[in-house]
C-alpha positions as CSV (number, residue, x, y, z in Angstrom):
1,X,0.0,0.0,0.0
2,X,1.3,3.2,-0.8
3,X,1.5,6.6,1.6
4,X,1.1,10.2,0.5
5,X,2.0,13.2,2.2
6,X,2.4,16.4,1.2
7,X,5.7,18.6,0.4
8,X,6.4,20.1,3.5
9,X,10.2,21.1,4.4
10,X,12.9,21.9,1.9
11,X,15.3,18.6,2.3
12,X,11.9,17.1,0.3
13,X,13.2,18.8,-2.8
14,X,16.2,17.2,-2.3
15,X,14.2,13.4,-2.2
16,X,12.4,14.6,-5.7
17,X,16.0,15.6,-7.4
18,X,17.6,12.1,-6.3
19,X,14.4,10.6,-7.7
20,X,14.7,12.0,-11.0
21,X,18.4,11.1,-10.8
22,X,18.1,7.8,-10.4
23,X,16.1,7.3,-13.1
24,X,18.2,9.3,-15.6
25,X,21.2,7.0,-14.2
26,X,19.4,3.7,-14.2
27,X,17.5,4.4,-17.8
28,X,20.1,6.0,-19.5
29,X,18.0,8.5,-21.0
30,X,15.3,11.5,-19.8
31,X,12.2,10.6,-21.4
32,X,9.6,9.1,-19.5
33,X,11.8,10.6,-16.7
34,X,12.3,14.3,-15.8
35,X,15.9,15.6,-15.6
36,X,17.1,17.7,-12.5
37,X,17.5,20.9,-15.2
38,X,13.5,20.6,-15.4
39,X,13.0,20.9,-11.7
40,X,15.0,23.5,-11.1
41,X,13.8,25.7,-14.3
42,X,10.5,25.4,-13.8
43,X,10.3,26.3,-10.1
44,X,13.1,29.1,-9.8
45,X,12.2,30.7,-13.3
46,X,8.5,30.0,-13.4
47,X,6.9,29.9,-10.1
48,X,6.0,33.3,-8.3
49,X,7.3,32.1,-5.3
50,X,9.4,28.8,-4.6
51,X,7.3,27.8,-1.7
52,X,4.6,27.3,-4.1
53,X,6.0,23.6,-4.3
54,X,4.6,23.2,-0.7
55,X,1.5,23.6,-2.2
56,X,1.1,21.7,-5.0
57,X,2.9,18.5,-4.5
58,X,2.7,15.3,-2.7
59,X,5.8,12.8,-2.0
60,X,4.8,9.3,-2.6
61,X,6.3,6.2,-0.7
62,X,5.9,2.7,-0.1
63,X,6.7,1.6,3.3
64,X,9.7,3.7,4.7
65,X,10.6,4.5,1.4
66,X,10.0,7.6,-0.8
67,X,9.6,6.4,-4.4
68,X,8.1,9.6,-6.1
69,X,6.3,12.2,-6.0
70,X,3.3,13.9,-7.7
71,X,2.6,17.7,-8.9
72,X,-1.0,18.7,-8.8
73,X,-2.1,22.2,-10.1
74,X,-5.5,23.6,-11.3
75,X,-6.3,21.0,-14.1
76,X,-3.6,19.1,-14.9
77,X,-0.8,16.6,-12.8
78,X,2.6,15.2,-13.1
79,X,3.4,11.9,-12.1
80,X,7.6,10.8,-10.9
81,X,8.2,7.5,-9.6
82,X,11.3,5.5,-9.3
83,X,11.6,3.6,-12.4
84,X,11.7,0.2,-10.3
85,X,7.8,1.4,-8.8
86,X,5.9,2.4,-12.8
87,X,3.8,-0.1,-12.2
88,X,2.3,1.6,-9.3
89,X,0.8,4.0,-11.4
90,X,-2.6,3.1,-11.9
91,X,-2.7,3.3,-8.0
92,X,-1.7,6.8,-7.4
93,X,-3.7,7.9,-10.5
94,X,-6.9,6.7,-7.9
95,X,-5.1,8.7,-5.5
96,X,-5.3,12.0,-8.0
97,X,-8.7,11.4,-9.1
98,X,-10.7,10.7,-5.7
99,X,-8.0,13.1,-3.3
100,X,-6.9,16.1,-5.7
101,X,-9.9,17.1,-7.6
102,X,-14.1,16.9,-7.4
103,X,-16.2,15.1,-9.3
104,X,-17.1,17.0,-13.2
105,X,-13.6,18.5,-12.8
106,X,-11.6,17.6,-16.3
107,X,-8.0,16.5,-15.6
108,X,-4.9,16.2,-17.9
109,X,-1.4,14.9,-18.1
110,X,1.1,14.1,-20.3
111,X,2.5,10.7,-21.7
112,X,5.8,9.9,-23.4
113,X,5.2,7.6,-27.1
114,X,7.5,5.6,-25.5
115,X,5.8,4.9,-22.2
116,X,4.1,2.0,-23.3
117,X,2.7,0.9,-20.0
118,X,1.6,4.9,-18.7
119,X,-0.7,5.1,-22.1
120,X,-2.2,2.0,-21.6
121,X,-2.8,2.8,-18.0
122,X,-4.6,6.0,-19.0
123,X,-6.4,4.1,-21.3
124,X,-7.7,1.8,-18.8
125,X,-8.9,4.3,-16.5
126,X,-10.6,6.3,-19.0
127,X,-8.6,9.0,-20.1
128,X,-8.6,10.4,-24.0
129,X,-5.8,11.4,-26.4
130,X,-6.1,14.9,-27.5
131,X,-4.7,16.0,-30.8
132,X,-1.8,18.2,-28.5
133,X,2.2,16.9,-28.3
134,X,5.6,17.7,-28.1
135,X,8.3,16.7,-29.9
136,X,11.4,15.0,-27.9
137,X,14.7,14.5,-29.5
138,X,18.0,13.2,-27.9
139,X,21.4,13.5,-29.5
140,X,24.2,11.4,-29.2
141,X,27.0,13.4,-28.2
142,X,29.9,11.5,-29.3
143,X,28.5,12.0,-33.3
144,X,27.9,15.8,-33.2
145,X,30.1,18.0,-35.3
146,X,32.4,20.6,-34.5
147,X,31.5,24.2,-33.7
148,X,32.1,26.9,-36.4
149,X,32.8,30.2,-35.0
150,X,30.2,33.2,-35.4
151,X,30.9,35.7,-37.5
152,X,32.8,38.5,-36.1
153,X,30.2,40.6,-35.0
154,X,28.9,37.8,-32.8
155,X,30.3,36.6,-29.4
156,X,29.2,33.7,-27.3
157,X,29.7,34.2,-23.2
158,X,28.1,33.0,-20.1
159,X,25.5,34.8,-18.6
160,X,26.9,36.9,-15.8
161,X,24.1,38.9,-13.0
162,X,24.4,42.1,-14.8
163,X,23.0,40.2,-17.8
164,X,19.3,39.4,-15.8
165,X,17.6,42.3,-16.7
166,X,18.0,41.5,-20.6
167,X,17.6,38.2,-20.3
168,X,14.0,38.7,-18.7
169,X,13.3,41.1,-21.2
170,X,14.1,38.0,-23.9
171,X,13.0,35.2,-21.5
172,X,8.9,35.0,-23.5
173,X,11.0,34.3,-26.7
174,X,11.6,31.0,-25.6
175,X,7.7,30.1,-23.6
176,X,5.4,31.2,-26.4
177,X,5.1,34.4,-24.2
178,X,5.3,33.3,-20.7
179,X,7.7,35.8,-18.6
180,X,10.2,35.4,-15.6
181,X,11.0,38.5,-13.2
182,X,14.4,39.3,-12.6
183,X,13.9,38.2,-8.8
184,X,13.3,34.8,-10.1
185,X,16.1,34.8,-12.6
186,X,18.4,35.1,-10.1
187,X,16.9,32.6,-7.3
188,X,17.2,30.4,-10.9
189,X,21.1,30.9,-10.9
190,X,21.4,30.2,-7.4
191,X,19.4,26.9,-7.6
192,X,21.2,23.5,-7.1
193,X,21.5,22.3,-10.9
194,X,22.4,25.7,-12.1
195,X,25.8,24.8,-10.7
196,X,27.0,22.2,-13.8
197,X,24.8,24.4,-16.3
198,X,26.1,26.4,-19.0
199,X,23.6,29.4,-19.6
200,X,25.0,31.2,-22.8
201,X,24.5,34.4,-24.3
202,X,25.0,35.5,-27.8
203,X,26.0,39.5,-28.1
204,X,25.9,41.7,-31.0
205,X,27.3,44.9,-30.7
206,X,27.2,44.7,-27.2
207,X,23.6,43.5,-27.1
208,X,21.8,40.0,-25.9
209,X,20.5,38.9,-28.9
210,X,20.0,35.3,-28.2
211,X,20.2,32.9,-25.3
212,X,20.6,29.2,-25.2
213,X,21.0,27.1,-21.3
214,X,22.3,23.5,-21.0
215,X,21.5,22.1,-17.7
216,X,23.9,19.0,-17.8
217,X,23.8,16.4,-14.9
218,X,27.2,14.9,-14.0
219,X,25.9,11.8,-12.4
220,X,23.9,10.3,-15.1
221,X,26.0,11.9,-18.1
222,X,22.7,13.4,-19.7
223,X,21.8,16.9,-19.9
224,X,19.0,19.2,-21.6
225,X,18.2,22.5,-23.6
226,X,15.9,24.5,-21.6
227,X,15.1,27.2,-22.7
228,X,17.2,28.8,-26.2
229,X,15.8,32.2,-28.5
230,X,17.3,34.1,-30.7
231,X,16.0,37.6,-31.4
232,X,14.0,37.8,-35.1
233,X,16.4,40.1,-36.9
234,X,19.7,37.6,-36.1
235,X,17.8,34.1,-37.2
236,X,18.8,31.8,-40.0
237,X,22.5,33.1,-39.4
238,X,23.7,30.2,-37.9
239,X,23.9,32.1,-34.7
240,X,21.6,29.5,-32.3
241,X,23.3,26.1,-34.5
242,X,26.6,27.2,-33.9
243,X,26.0,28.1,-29.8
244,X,24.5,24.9,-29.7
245,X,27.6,23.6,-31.0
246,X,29.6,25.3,-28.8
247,X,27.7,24.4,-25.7
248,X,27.4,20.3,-26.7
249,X,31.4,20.1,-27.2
250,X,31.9,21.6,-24.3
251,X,29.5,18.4,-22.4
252,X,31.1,16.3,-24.5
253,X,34.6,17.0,-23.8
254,X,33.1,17.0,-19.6
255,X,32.3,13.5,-20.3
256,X,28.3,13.4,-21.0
257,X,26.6,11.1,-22.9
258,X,23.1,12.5,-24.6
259,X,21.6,15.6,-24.7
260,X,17.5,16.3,-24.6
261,X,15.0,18.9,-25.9
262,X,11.7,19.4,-26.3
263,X,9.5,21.6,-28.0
264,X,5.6,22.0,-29.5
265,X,4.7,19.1,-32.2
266,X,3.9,22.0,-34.1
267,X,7.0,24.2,-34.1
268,X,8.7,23.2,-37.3
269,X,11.3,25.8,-37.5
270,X,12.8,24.6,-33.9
271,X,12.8,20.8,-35.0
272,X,14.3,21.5,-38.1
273,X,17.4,23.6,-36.0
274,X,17.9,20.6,-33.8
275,X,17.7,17.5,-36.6
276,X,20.3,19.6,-38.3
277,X,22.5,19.2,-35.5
278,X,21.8,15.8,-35.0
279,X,19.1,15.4,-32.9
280,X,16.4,12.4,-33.5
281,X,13.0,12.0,-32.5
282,X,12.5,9.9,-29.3
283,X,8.7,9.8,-28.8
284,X,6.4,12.8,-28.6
285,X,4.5,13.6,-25.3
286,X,1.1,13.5,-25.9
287,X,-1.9,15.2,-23.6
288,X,-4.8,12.8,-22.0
289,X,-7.9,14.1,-20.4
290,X,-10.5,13.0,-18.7
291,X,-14.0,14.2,-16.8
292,X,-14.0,12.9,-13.5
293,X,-17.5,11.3,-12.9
């Protein structure tokens, strides 16, 4: 029988970052899994506050042990268990339904192509495939080319504090339009993973004009992209293939293995970028809903 209780002091953030850990280690690649670079991006850069976490999450174990965890928000939840525990699943989705939301609420979540066992689950339970996705690709780091140097007008750096401000001011390039503050910026560079990142700029003249952070994780040799841009007037210069480049050399020489990103189904330009660079489709994660009776 499994026990849930809710986030509720900071050393739990550490049990949700050695979760995801452990899978990356153990799989050997990111998708089903989450990768450290996700957690910390999404709740330094995104959320208000940090301590919204205490809110919206529950830590999952079985016995003494913690094996997951579960984000719940308005309509839609995130499921992270140990690897070893996926076929607990269909369990702590009863949990979700009958705990986390009233009956006639409509729920979603997202399933990986290649979680074979979490579509069938939702399946079984009653849940629909919508016509939304995202594309996944992963490249092999020991096949990518080298990095050509920008033109001469163009310089690659790492982001430094005095650099916040402008990167907020580019930060919806990247999230269809969803902004950061410059308050979370900043709690963003002082999270855990941002440590082994490598959060680029590209300057023109002086200026930001694009932006591209690798959040690599030394333990299981995998990183991801999350998130890149480029201003409109500098694209289809090479500028954003070339600081890719240059950042997925740099892992390779640290020793990584594979590097992740995701993006909408629909965004053909941004696929297009990253198959020319050698990225390859692993799966698309798809939305499923369902009306809670």
């Amino acid at each position: 029988m499994l026990n849930y209780r809710r986030f509720n002091k900071e050393s739990d953030y550490n049990i949700m970052r050695k979760v995801v850990q452990h899978n990356c280690l153990e799989a050997g690649h990111t998708y089903p899994q989450l990768h450290i670079g996700n957690l910390d991006f999404e709740r330094y850069a995104f959320d208000e506050n940090p301590d919204l976490l205490y809110e919206t999450t529950w830590l999952v174990a079985k016995g003494e042990d913690e094996i997951g965890f579960i984000t719940v928000q308005e309509d839609e939840f995130y499921i992270t268990v140990l690897i070893e525990f996926e076929h607990l699943k269909s369990e702590i989705l009863d949990f979700i339904e009958h705990n986390c939301y009233s009956h006639g609420n409509t729920i979603s979540t997202e399933a990986n192509s290649e979680d074979k066992l979490f579509n069938s689950t939702l399946e079984q339970r009653g849940y629909t495939k919508t016509g939304y996705f995202r594309f996944n690709g992963i490249c092999n780091l020991s096949k990518i080319s080298l990095y050509e140097p920008l033109p001469d007008e163009y310089r690659i750096r790492l982001t430094q504090k005095n650099d916040i401000v402008r990167r907020v001011e580019l930060f919806g390039l990247a999230t269809g339009g969803t902004g950061t503050t410059p308050e979370n910026y900043e709690r963003m560079m002082n999270s855990p993973s941002y440590c082994d990142a490598m959060d680029f700029v590209v300057e023109h003249n002086s200026e930001i004009v694009a932006y591209c952070t690798v959040w690599n994780d030394p333990i299981s040799k995998i990183a991801i992209l999350e998130p890149l841009a480029c201003v409109a007037e500098h694209r289809r210069k090479g500028i954003m293939k070339n600081t890719l480049l240059y950042g997925m050399n740099i892992l390779k020489d640290l020793g990584s293995k594979s590097i992740y990103v995701g993006t909408g189904g629909s965004n053909a330009a941004s696929q297009a970028l990253y198959k020319s660079i050698g990225f390859v489709e692993y799966g698309i994660n798809s939305e499923w809903v369902k009306t809670l009776k």
